[in-house]
C-alpha positions as CSV (number, residue, x, y, z in Angstrom):
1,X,39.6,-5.0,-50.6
2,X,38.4,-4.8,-54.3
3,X,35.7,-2.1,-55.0
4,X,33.9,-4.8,-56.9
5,X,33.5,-7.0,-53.9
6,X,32.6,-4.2,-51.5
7,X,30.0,-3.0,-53.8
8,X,28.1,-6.5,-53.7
9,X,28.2,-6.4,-50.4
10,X,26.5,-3.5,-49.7
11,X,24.1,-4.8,-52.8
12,X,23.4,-8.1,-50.2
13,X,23.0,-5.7,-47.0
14,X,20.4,-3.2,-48.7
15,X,18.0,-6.3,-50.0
16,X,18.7,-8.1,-46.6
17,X,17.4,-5.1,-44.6
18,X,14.5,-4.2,-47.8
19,X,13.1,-8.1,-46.7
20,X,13.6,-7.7,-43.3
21,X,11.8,-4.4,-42.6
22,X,8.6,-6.2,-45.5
23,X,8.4,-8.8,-43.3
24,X,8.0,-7.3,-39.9
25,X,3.9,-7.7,-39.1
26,X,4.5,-5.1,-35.9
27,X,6.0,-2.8,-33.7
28,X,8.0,-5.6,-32.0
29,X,9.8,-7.1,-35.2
30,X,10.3,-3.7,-36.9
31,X,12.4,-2.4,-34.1
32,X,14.2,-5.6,-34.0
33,X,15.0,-5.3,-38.0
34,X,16.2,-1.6,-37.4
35,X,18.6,-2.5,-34.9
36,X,20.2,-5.3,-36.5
37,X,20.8,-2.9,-39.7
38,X,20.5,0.6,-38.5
39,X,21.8,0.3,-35.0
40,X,24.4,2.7,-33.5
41,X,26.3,0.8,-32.3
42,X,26.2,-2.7,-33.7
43,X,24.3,-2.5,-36.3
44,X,25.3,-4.0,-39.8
45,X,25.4,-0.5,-41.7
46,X,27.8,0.7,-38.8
47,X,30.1,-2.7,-39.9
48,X,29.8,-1.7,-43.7
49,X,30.8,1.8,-43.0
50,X,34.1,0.4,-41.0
51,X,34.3,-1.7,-44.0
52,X,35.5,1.4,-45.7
53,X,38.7,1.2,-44.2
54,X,39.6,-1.8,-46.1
55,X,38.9,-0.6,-50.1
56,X,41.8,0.3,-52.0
57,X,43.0,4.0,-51.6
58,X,42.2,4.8,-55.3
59,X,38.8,3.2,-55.1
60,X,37.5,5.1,-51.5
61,X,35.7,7.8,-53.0
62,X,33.7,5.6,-55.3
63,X,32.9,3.5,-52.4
64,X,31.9,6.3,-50.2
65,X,29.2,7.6,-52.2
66,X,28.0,3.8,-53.0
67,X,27.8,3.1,-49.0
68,X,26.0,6.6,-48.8
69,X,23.4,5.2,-51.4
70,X,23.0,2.2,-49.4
71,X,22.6,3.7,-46.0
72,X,20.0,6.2,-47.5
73,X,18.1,3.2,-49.6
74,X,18.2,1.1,-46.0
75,X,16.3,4.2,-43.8
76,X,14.2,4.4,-46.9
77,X,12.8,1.0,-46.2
78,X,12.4,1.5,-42.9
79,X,10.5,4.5,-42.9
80,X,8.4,2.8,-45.5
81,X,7.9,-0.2,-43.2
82,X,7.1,2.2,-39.8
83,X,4.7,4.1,-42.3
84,X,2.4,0.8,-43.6
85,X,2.4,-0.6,-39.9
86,X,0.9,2.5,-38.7
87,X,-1.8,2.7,-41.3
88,X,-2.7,-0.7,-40.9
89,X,-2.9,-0.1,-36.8
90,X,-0.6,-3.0,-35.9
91,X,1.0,-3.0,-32.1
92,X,1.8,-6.4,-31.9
93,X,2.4,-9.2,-34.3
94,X,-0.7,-11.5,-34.8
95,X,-2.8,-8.6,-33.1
96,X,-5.5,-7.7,-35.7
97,X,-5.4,-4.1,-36.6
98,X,-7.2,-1.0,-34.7
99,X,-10.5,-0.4,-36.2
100,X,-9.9,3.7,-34.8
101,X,-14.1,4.1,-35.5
102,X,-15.4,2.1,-32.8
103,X,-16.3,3.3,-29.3
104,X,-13.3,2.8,-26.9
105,X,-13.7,0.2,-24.2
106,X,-14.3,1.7,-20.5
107,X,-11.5,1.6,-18.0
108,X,-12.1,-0.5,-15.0
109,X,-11.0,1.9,-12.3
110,X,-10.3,0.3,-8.8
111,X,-11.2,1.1,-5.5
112,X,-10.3,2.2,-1.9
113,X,-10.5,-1.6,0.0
114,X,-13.6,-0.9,2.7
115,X,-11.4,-1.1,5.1
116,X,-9.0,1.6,4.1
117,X,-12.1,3.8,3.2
118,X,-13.3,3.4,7.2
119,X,-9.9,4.0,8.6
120,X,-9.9,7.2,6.4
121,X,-13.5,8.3,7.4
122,X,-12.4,7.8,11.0
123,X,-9.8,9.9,10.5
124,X,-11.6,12.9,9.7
125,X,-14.6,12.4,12.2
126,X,-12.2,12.5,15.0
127,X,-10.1,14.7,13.5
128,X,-12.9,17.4,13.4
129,X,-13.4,16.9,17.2
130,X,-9.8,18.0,17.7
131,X,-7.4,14.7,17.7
132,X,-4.4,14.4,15.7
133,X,-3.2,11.3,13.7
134,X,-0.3,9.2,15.7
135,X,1.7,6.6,14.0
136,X,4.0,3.8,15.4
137,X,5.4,0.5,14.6
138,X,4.3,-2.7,14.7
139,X,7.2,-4.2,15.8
140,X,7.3,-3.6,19.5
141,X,9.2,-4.6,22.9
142,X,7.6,-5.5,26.0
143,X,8.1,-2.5,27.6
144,X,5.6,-0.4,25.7
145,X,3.6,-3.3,24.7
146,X,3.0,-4.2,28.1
147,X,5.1,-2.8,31.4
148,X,4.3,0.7,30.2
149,X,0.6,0.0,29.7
150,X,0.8,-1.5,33.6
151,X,0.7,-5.3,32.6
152,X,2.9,-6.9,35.1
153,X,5.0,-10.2,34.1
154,X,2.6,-12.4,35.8
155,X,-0.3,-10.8,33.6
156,X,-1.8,-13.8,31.4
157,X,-2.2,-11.4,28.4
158,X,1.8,-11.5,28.4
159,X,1.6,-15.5,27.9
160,X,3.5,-16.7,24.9
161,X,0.0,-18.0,23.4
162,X,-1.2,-15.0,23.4
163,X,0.9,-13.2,21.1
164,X,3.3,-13.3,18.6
165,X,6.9,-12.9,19.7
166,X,9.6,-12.8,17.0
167,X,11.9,-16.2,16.8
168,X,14.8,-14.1,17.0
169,X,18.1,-13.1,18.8
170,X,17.6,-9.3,18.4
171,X,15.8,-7.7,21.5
172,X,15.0,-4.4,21.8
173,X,15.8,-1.9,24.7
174,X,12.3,-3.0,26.2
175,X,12.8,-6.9,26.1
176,X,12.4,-9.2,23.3
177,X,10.5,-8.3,20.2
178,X,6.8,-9.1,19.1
179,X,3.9,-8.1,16.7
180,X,1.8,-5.2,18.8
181,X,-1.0,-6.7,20.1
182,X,-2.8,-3.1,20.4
183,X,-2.3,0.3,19.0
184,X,-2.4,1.2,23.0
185,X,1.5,1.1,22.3
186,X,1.2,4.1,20.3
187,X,0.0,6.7,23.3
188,X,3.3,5.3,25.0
189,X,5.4,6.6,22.5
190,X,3.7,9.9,22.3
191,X,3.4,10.7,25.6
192,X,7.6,9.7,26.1
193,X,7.6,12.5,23.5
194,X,5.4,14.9,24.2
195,X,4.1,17.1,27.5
196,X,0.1,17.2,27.8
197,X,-2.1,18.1,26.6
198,X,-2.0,15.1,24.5
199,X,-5.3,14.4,22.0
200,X,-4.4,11.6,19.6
201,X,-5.5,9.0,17.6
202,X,-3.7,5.9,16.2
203,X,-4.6,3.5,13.6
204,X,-3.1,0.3,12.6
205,X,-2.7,-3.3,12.6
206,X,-2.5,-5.4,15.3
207,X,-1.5,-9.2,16.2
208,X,-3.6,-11.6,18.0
209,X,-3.1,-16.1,17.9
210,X,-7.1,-15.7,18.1
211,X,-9.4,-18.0,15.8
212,X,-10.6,-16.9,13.1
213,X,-14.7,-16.3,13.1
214,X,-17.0,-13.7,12.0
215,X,-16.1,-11.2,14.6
216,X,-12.3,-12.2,15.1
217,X,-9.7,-12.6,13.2
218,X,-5.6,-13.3,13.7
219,X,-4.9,-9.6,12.3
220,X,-7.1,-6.9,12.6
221,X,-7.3,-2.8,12.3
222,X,-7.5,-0.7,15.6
223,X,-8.3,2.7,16.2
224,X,-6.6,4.1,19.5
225,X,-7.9,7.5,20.7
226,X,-6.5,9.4,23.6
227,X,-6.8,12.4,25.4
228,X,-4.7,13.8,28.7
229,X,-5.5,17.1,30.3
230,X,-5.8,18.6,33.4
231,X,-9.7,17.9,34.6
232,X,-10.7,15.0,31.8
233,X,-13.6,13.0,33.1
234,X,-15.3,9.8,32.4
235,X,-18.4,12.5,31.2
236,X,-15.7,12.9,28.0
237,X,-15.0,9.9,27.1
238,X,-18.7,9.0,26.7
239,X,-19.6,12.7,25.2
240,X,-16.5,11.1,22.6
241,X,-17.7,8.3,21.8
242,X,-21.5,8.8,21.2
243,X,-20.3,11.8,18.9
244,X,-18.1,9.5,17.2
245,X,-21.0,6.7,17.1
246,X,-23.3,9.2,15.6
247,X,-21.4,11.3,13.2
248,X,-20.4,7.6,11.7
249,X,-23.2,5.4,12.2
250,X,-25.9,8.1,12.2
251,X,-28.7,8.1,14.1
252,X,-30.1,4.3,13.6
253,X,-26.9,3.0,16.1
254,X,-27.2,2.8,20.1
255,X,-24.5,2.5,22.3
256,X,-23.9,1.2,25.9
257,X,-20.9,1.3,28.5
258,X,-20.5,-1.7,30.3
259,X,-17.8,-2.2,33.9
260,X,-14.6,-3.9,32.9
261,X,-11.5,-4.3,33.6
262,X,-8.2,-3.6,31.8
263,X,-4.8,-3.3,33.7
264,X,-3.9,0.4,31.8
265,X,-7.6,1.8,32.8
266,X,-9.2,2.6,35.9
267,X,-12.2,3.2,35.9
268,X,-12.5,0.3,32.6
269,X,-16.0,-0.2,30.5
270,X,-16.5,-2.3,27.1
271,X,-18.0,-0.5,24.5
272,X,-20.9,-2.5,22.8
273,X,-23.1,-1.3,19.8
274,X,-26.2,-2.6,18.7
275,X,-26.6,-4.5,15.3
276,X,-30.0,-5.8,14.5
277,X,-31.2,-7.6,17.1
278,X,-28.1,-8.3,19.4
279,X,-25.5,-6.1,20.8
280,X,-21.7,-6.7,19.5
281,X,-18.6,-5.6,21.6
282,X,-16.6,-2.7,19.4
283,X,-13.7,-2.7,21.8
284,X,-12.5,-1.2,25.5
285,X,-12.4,2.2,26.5
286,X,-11.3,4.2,30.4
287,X,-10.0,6.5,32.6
288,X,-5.9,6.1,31.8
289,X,-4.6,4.4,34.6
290,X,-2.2,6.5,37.1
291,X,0.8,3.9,36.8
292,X,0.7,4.1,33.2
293,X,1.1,8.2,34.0
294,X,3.5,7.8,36.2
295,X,5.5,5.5,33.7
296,X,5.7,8.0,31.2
297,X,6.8,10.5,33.4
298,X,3.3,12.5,34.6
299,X,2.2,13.6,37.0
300,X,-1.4,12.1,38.1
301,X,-2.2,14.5,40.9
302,X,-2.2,16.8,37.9
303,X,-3.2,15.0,34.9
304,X,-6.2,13.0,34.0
305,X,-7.0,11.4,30.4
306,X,-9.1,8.7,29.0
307,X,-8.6,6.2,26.0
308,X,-10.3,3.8,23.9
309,X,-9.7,1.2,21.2
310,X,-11.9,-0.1,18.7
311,X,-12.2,-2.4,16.2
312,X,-12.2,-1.0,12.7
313,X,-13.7,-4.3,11.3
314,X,-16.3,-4.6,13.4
315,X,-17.2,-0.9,12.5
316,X,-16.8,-1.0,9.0
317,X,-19.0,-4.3,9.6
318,X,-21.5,-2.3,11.7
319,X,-21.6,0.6,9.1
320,X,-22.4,-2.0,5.8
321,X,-24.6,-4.8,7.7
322,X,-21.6,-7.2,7.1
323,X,-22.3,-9.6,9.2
324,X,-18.7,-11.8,8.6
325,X,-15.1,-9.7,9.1
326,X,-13.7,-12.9,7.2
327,X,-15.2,-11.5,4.4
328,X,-13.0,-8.4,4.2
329,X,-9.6,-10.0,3.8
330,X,-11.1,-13.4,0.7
331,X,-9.9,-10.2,-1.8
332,X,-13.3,-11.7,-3.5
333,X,-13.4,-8.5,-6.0
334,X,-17.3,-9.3,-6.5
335,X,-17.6,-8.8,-2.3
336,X,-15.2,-5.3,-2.7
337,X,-16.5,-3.7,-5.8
338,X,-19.8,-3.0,-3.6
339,X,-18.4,-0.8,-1.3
């Protein structure tokens, strides 16, 4: 190649990249200009300096320093160009620029759902009368969901109505697979685990065809409390929950046992709580029932324990005189940013 020719073209290649880096109105457009010209790898300086390579023997020198005044003159105008769009506070093309003298706008900082601030309030009010956090998944079989927890076959809580089973071949080693229906399958697990004493909480969701209305709802939050020891009586479960009840609540909430009946407690009662001028059922509670002892492999002649499960809507509800749990999942961010 002629020097002549290779010299006009780095004279078109340093007022190509002068007009491109003039016109770029941001951050945006002037990296896109230095990468077309100043790019490591493909950039069009890189082809001008291959272009080298192709001038006469005689005539290299010459060209070297002409291509070394070009590259210069090209990082020139882009430092130039980097330099006006940062005085003039442009991030973005069409984006007026930063006036840096007025007051910065406030951040709108989010928020613990209500839900999630209960479960974590929970936490530490039973955690302060001795109980330790349990986890476990939501996926379960029918063994811990129900034959474990002393629900025969023939129970009508087992009816295929009543919960949600998984359209699928897989099974587990307990029978086929479905969303827990209580967080009661978590004392299962632990208790397969663990020797007593056992003082444990678990909280979670759970899975239930019910109707949605202001106290129910298809999938809701549990909290799952149990304790085994030698010489537990139905005296501590009460003591439990009316510490629980105030601690929480404080000391404008009452709270009543009522008989029951549920297959994995014996004695059973319903826990109720009082919310202006009615009383609303917060979930079950008992004496752990000596089959579901025996299932996990303890002994009842020696061990005794009691359990509950409550409703952590219906709490948080309690707590903030809500009086809909629908209310909690509408994400209505004008309903959430009062809590």
């Amino acid at each position: 190649m002629a020097l002549a020719q290779y010299l006009a073209e780095l004279e078109t290649l340093v007022a190509d990249a002068a007009r491109a880096f003039s016109a770029a109105d941001g951050a945006l457009t002037l990296e896109a200009a230095r990468i077309e010209f100043l790019g490591a790898k493909s950039g069009r300086i890189k082809d001008a300096q291959k272009g080298l390579g192709a001038v006469d023997k005689a005539d290299k020198p010459a060209a070297g320093k002409h291509f070394n005044d070009a590259k210069q003159a090209i990082e020139a105008a882009f430092t130039s160009a980097q330099e006006r769009i940062a005085a003039q506070g442009i991030t973005e093309p069409g984006l007026a620029p930063i006036d840096l003298t007025l007051p910065g706008r406030p951040l709108r900082l989010g928020r613990l759902h209500p839900l999630t601030q209960t479960i974590e309030e929970l936490k530490e009010i039973l955690g302060r009368l001795g109980f330790t956090v349990a986890d476990g998944p939501e996926i379960e079989d029918e063994w811990h969901n129900f034959e474990a927890l002393n629900i025969p076959a023939s129970h009508p809580a087992r009816d295929p109505l009543e919960n949600f089973y998984l359209a699928t071949a897989e099974r587990g080693a307990g029978g086929p697979l479905l969303l827990r229906s209580q967080t009661s399958t978590v004392q299962i697990r632990v208790m397969e685990a663990a020797k007593p004493p056992v003082r444990i909480i678990s909280l979670g969701r759970v899975y239930r065809p019910d109707t949605a209305d202001d106290t129910h709802y298809p999938m809701f939050h549990q909290i799952e409390g149990l304790l085994v020891d030698r010489h537990v009586t139905m005296a501590d479960l009460k003591s439990t929950l009316r510490l629980f009840a105030a601690a929480y609540f404080g000391g404008d909430v009452h709270i009543r046992f009522r008989p029951s009946f549920f297959p994995f407690t014996e004695p059973s009662v319903e826990v109720d709580m009082s919310w202006h001028d009615r009383w609303i059922e917060m979930g079950g509670a008992g004496m752990v029932d000596p089959h579901v002892l025996q299932a996990v492999g303890y002994d009842p002649e020696e061990y005794t324990g009691f359990a509950f499960g409550l409703g952590v809507e219906r709490v948080c509800a309690r707590r903030h005189q809500v009086t809909d749990i629908r209310e909690f999942y509408k994400n209505d961010v004008r309903f959430l940013r009062q809590f």
